[in-house]
KOLBATOR-904891 format. One record per residue (C-alpha): residue number from 0; y, x, z; residue in one letter. Coordinates in steps of 0.1 Angstrom, whole numbers, plus 5000, padded with zeros to 4 digits. Layout:
rec nr->NUM, c2->Y, c1->X, c3->Z, rest->A .
...
//
This chain:
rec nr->0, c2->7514, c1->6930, c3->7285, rest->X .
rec nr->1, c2->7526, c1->6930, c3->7323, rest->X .
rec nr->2, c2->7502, c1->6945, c3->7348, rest->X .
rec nr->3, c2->7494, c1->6938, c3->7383, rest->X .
rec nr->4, c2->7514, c1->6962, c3->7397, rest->X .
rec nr->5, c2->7541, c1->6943, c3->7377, rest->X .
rec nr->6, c2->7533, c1->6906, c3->7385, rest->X .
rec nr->7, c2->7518, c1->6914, c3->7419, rest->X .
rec nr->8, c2->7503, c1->6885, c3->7418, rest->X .
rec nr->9, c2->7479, c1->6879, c3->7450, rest->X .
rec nr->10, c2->7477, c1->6892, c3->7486, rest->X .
rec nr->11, c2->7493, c1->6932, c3->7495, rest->X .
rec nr->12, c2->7473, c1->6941, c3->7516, rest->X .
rec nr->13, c2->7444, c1->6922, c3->7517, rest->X .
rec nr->14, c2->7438, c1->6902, c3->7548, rest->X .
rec nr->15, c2->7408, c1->6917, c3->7563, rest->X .
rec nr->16, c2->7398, c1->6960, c3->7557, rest->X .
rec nr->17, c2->7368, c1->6971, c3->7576, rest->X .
rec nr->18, c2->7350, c1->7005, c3->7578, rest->X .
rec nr->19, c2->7318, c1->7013, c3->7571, rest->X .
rec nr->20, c2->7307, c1->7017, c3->7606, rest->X .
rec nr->21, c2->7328, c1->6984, c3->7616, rest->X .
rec nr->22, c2->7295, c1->6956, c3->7633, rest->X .
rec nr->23, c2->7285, c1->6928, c3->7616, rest->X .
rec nr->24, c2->7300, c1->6907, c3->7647, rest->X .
rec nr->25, c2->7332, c1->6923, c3->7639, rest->X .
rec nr->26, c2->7332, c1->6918, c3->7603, rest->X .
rec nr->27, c2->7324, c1->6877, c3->7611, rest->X .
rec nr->28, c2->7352, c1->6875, c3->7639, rest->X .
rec nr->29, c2->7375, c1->6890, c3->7617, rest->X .
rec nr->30, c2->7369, c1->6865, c3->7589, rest->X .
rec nr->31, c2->7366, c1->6834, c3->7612, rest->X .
rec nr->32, c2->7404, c1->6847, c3->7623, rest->X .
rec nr->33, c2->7416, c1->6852, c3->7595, rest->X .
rec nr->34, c2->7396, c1->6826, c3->7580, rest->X .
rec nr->35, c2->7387, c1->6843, c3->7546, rest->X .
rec nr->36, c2->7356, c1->6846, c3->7529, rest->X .
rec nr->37, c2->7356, c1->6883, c3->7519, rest->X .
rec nr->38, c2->7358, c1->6921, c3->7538, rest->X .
rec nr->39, c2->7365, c1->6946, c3->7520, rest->X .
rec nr->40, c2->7350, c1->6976, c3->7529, rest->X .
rec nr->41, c2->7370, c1->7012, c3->7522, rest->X .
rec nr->42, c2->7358, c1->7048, c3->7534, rest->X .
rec nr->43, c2->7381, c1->7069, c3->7560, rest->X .
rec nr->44, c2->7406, c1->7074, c3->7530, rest->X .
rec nr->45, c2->7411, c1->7041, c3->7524, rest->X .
rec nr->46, c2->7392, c1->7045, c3->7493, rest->X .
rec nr->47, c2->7365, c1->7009, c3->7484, rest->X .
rec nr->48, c2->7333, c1->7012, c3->7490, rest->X .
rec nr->49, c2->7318, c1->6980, c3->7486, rest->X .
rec nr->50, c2->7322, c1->6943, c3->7496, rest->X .
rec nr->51, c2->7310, c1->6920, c3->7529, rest->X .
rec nr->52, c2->7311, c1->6878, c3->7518, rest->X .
rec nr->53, c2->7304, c1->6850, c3->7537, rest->X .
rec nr->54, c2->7278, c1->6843, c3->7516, rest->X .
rec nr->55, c2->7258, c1->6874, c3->7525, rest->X .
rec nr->56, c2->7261, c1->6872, c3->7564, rest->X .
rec nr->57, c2->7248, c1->6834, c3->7562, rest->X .
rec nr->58, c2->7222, c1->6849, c3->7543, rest->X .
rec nr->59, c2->7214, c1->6874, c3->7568, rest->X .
rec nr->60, c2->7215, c1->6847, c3->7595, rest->X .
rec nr->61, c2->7190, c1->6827, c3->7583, rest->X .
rec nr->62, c2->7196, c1->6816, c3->7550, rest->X .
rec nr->63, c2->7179, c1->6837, c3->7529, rest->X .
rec nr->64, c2->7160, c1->6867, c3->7524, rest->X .
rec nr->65, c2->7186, c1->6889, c3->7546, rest->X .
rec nr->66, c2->7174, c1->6872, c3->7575, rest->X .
rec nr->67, c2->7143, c1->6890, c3->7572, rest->X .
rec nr->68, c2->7157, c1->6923, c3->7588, rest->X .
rec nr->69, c2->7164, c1->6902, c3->7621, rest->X .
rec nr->70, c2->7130, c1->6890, c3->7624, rest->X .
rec nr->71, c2->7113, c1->6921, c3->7615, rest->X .
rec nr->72, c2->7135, c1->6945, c3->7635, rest->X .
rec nr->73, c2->7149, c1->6927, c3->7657, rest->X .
rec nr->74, c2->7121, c1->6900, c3->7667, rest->X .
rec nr->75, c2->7146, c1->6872, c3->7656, rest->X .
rec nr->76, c2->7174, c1->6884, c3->7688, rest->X .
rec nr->77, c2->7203, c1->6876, c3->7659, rest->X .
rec nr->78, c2->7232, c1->6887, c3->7685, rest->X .
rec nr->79, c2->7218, c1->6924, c3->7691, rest->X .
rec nr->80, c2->7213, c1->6925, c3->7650, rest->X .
rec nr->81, c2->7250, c1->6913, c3->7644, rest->X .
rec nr->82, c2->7258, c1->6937, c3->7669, rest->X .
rec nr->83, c2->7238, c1->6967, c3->7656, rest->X .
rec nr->84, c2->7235, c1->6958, c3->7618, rest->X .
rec nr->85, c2->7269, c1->6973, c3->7602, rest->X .
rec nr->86, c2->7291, c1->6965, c3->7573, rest->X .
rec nr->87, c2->7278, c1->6992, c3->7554, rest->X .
rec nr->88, c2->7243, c1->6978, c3->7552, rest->X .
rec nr->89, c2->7251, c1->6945, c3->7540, rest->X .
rec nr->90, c2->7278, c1->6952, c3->7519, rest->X .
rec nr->91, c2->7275, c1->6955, c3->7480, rest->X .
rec nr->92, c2->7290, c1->6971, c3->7454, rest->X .
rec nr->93, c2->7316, c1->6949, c3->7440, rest->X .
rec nr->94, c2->7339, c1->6951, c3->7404, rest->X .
rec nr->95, c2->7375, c1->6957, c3->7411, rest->X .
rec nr->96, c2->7407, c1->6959, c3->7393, rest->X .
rec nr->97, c2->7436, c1->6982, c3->7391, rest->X .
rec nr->98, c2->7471, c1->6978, c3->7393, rest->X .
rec nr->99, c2->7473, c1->6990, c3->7360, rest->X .
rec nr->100, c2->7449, c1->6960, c3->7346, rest->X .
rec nr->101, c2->7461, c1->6930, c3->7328, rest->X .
rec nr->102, c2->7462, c1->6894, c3->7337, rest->X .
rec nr->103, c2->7437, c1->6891, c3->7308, rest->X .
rec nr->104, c2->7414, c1->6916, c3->7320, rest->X .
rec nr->105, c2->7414, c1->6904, c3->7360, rest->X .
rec nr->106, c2->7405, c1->6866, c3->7343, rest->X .
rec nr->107, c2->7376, c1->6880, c3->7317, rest->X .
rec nr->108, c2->7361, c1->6900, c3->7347, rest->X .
rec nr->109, c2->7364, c1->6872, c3->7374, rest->X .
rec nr->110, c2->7346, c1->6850, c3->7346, rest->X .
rec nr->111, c2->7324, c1->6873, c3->7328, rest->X .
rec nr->112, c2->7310, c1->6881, c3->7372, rest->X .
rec nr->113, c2->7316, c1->6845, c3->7384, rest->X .
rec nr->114, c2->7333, c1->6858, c3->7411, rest->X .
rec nr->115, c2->7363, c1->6846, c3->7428, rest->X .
rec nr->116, c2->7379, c1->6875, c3->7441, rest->X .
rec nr->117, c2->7389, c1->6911, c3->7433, rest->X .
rec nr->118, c2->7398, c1->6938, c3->7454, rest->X .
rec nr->119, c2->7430, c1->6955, c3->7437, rest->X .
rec nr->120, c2->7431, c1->6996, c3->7441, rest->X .
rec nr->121, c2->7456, c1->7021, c3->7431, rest->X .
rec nr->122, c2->7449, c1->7052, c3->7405, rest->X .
rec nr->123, c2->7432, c1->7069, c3->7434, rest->X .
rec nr->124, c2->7405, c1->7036, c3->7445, rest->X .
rec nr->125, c2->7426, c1->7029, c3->7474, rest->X .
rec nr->126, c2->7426, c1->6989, c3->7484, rest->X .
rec nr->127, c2->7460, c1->6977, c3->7483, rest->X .
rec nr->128, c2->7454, c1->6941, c3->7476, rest->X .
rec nr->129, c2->7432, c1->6912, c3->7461, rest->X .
rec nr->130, c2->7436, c1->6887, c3->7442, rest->X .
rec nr->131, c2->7416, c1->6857, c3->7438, rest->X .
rec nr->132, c2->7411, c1->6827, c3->7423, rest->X .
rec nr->133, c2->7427, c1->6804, c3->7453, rest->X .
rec nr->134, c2->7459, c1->6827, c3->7441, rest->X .
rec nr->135, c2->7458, c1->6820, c3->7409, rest->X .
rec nr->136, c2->7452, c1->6785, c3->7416, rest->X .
rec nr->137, c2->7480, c1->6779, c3->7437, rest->X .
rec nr->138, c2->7506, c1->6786, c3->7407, rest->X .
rec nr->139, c2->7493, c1->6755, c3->7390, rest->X .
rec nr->140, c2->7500, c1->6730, c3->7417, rest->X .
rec nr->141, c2->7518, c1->6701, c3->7401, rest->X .
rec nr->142, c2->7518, c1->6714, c3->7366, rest->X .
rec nr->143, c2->7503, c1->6692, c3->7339, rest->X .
rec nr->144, c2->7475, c1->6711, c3->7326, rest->X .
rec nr->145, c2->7466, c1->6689, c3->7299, rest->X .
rec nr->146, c2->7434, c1->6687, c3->7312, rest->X .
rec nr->147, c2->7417, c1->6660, c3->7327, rest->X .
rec nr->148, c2->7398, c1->6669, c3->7362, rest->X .
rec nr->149, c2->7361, c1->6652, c3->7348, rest->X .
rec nr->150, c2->7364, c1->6680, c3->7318, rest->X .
rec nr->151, c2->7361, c1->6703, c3->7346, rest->X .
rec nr->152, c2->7341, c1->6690, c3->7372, rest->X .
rec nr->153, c2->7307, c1->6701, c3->7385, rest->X .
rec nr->154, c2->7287, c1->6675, c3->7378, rest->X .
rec nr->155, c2->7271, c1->6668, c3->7407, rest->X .
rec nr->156, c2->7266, c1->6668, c3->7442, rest->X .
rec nr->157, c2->7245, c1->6688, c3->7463, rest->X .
rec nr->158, c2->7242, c1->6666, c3->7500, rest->X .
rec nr->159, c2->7221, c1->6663, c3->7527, rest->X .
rec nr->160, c2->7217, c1->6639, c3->7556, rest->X .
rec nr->161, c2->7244, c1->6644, c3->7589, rest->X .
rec nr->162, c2->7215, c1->6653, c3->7612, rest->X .
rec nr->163, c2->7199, c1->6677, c3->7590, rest->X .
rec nr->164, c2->7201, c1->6717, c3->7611, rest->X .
rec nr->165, c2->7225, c1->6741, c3->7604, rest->X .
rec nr->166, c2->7192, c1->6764, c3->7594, rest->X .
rec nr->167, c2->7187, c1->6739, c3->7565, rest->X .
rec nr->168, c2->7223, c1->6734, c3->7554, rest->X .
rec nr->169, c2->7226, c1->6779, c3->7550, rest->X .
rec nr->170, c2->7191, c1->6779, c3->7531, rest->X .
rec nr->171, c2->7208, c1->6752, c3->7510, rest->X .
rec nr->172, c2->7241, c1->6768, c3->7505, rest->X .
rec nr->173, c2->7226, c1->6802, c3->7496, rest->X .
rec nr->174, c2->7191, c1->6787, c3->7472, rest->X .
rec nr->175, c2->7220, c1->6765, c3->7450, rest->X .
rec nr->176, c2->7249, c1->6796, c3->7455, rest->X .
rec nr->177, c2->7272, c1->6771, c3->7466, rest->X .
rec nr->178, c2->7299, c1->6773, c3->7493, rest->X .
rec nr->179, c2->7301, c1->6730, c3->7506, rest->X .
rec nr->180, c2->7279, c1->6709, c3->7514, rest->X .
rec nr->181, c2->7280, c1->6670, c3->7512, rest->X .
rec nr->182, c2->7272, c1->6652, c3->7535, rest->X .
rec nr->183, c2->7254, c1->6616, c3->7528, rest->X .
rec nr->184, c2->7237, c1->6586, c3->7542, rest->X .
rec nr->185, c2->7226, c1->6556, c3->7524, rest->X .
rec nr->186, c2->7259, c1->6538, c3->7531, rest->X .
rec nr->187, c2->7279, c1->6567, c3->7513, rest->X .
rec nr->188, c2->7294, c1->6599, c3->7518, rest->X .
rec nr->189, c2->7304, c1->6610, c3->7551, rest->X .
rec nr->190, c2->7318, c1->6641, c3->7552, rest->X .
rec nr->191, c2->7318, c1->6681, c3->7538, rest->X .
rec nr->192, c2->7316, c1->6713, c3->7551, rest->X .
rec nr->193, c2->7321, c1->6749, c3->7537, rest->X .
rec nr->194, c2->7309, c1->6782, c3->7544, rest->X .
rec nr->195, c2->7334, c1->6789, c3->7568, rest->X .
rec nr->196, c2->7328, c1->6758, c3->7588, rest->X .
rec nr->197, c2->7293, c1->6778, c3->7597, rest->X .
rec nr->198, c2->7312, c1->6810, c3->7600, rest->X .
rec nr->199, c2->7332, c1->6793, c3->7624, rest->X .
rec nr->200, c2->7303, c1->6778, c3->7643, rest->X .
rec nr->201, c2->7286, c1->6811, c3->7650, rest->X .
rec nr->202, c2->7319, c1->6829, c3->7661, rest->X .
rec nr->203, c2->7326, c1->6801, c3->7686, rest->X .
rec nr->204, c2->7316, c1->6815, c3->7722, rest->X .
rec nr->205, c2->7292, c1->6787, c3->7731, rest->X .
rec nr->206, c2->7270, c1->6798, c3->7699, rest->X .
rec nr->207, c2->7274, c1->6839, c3->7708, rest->X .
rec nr->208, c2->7265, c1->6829, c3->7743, rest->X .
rec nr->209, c2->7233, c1->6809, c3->7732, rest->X .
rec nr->210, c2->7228, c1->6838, c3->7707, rest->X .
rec nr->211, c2->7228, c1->6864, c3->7738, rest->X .
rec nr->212, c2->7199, c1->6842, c3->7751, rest->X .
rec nr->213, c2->7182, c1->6848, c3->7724, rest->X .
rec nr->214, c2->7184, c1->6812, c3->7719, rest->X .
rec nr->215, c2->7184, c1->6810, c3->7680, rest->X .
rec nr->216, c2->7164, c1->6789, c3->7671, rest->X .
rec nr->217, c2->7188, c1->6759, c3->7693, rest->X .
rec nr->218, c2->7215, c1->6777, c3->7673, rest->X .
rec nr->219, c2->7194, c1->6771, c3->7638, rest->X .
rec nr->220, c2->7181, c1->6736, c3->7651, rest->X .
rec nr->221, c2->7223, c1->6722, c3->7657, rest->X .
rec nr->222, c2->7227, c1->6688, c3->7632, rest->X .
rec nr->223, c2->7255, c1->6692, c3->7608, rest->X .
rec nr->224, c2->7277, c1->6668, c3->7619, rest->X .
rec nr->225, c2->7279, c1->6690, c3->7652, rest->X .
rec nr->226, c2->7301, c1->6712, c3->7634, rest->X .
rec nr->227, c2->7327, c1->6684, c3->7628, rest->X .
rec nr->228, c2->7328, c1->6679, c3->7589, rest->X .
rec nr->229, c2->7361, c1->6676, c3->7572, rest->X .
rec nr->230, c2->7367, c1->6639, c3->7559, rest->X .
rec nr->231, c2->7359, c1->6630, c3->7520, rest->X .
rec nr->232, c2->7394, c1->6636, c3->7495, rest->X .
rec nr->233, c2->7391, c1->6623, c3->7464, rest->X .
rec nr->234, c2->7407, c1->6622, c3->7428, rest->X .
rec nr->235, c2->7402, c1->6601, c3->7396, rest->X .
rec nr->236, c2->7382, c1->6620, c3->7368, rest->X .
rec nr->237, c2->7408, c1->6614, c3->7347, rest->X .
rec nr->238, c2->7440, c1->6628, c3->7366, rest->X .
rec nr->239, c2->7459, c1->6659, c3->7355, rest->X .
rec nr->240, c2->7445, c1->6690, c3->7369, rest->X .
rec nr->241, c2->7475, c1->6704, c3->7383, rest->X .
rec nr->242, c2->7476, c1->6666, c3->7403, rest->X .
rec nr->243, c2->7444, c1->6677, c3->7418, rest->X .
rec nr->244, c2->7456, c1->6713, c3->7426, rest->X .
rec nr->245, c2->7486, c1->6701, c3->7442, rest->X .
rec nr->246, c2->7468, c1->6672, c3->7461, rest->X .
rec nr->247, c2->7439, c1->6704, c3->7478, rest->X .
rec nr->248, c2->7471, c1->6725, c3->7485, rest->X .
rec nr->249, c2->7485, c1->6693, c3->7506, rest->X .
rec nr->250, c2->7454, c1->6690, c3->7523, rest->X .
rec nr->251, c2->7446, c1->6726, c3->7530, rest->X .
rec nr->252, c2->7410, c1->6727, c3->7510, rest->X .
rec nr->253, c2->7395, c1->6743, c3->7480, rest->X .
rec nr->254, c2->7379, c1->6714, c3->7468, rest->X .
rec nr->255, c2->7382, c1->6672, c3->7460, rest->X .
rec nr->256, c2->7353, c1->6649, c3->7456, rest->X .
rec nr->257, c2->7355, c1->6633, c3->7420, rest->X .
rec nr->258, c2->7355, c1->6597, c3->7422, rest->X .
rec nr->259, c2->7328, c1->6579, c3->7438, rest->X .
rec nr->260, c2->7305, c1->6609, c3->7439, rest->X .
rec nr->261, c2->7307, c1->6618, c3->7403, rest->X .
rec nr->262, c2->7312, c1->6653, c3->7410, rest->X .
rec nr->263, c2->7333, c1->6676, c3->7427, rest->X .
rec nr->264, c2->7358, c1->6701, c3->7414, rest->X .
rec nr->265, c2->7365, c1->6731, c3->7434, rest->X .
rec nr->266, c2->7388, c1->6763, c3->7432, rest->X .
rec nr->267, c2->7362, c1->6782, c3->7413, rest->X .
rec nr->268, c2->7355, c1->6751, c3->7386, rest->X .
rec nr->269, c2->7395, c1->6759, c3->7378, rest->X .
rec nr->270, c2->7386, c1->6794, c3->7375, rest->X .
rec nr->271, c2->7357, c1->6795, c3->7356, rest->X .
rec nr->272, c2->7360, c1->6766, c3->7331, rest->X .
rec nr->273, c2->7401, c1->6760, c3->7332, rest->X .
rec nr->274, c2->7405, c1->6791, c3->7310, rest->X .
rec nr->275, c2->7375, c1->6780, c3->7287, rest->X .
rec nr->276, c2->7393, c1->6748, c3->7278, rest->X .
rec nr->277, c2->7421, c1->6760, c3->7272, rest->X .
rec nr->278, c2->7415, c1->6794, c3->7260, rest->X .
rec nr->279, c2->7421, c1->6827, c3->7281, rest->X .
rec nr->280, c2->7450, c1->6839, c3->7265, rest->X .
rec nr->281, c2->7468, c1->6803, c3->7267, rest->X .
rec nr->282, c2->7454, c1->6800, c3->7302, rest->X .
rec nr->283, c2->7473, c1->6837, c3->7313, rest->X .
rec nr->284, c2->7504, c1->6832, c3->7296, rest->X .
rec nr->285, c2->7511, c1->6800, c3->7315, rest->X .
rec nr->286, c2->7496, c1->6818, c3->7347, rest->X .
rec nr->287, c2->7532, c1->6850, c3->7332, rest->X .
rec nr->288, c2->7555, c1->6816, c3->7329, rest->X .
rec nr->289, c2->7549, c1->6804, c3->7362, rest->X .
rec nr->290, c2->7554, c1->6834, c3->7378, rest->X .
rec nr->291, c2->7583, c1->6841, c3->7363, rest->X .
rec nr->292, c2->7597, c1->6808, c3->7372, rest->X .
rec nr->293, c2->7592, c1->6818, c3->7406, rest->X .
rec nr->294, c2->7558, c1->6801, c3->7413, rest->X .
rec nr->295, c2->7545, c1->6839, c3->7426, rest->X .
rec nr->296, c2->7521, c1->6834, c3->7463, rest->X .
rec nr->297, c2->7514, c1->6861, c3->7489, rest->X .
rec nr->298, c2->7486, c1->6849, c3->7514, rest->X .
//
């Protein structure tokens, strides 16, 4: 069975490598350029230590329990705690792969984790690339799946109002561990936003000067549809996956709105549940075929 370091599958290097001393300001800046959702964190040898998500520095600013350690020991100045707080102390330890690892085993450990990314190291634990499920995605773009986007589909939809704060839309995102939100009035849906839409907002210099003011709570108190949500794509329940894939390549996103509101399937729904339906072993020798037809992607 062919290995990573055969397929090379995903990005070399990653996109974003920070030290252990590196700011949380930094790490943010660095993601909101680079616009991913993960740091990996590696020692002075290049060797991983641990993990910095999106996720976790909306949690520390504001969202969740994290935030706590700006407020207590910082009295709630967020600026001088992204500034002092580094990527060591917010980091966690993460599972990785190998170059010597199997399609099969990157897939069970991405599922049996519900994560969507690995670092990739070398026989000595130094990063050289990650992989993730937006990779692995991307191979399936326009290939019938024989399998119908409502088999895979979340459900349903988590939304709040356009005027609700930003404060409300990370406590949101990190109580439900979700990375968009809906937004919804009572005509209908009006518009989404991710994670990175808020990692954007508080990297932009007019919310890291209102942050030097220790003005956070105008920061916290913005509405939603300040942070210009992306408009509503949709696709039928019952199109081909690989339709859908190929139509969130063509728009840039990681996610379509199922019908009406149905639901919404996203790149970790094809990650988590694609494999299910059709079986792992099934779903990772068509992931071999396409990349031997030359459907390989380096982001």
């Amino acid at each position: 069975m062919k290995t990573l370091r055969e397929l090379r599958v995903g990005r070399y290097p990653p996109a974003i490598v920070v030290k252990l001393e590196t700011s949380l300001l930094e790490v943010m800046l660095e993601m909101n350029k680079k616009k991913v959702r993960h740091a990996i964190v590696a020692d002075e040898e290049g060797k991983l230590e641990g993990v910095v998500s999106a996720k976790y520095l909306i949690n520390f600013m504001g969202g969740g329990e994290k935030f706590r350690k700006v407020v207590e020991d910082y009295n709630m100045d967020l600026y001088t705690a992204l500034e002092k707080e580094t990527a060591y102390s917010l980091m966690f330890p993460y599972p990785w792969c190998s170059l010597d690892d199997s399609l099969v085993d990157v897939v069970d450990l991405m599922m049996e984790r519900d994560i969507g990314a690995l670092p990739v190291v070398d026989e000595n634990r130094r990063v050289v690339g990650v992989i993730s499920e937006k990779h692995l995605m991307a191979l399936f773009s326009d290939v019938e799946t024989h399998v119908r986007v409502g088999e895979i589909m979340t459900p349903c939809l988590i939304t709040l109002p356009p005027q609700a704060s930003v404060l409300e839309g990370q406590k949101v995102m990190i109580s439900n561990d979700i990375r968009r939100l809906v937004l919804k009035t009572a005509t209908g849906l009006k518009g989404i936003l991710t994670i990175m839409d808020l990692i954007s907002f508080y990297s932009s210099e007019k919310t890291l000067n209102m942050l030097k003011e220790k003005r956070v709570k105008e920061v916290h108190a913005t509405p939603l549809q300040a942070l210009n949500p992306r408009e509503i794509v949709t696709v039928d329940p019952l199109e081909d996956v690989g339709k859908a894939i190929a139509l969130m390549r063509r728009h840039g996103i990681g996610h379509l709105i199922v019908g009406d509101g149905q639901g919404i399937i996203t790149e970790r729904d094809f990650l988590l549940k694609l494999p299910k339906v059709i079986g792992v072993d099934v779903f990772v020798d068509d992931v071999r075929k396409l990349i031997s037809a030359g459907r390989i992607f380096f982001y």
